[in-house]
C-alpha positions as CSV (number, residue, x, y, z in Angstrom):
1,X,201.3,146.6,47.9
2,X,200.3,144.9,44.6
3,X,197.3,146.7,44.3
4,X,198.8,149.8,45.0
5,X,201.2,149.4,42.0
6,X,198.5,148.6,40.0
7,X,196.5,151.2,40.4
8,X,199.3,152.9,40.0
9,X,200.1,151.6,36.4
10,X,196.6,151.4,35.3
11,X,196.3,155.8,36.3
12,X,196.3,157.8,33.4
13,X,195.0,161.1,34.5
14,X,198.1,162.8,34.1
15,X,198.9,161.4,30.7
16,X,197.0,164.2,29.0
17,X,198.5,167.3,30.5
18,X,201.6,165.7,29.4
19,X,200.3,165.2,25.7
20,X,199.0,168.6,25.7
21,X,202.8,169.7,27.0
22,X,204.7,167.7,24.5
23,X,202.2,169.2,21.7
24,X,202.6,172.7,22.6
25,X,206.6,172.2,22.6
26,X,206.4,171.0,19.1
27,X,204.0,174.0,18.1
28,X,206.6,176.7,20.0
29,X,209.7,174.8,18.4
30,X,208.3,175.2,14.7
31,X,207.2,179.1,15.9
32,X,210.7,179.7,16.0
33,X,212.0,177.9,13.5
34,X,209.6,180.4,11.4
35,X,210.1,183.7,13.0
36,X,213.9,182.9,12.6
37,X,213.4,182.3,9.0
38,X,212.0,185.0,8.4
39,X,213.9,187.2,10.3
40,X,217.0,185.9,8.2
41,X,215.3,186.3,4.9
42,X,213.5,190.2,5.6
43,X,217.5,190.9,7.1
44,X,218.7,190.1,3.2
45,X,215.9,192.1,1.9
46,X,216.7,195.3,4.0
47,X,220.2,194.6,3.2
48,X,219.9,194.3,-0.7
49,X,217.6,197.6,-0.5
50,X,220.0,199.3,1.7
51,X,222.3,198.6,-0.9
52,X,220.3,199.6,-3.9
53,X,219.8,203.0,-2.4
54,X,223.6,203.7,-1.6
């Protein structure tokens, strides 16, 4: 049994796919962050033009 849970602890094959994981969430997270800020500010600048032409 000892052996078993130190194999256990001493395993770190799946520590990379969860790297990986936790990098890509960070990567999507700031996408959208972006895309919504832009979003908002190209929203103002349709809305001032709109206005302009009126």
């Amino acid at each position: 049994m000892r052996r078993l849970i130190s194999r256990f602890i001493s395993d770190t094959t799946g520590a990379t796919s969860i790297e990986y994981a936790l990098i890509a969430a960070g990567i999507s997270i700031v996408i959208l962050v972006a895309v919504n800020e832009l979003g908002t500010r190209l929203n103002t600048k349709y809305t001032s033009v709109e206005s302009a032409i009126r």
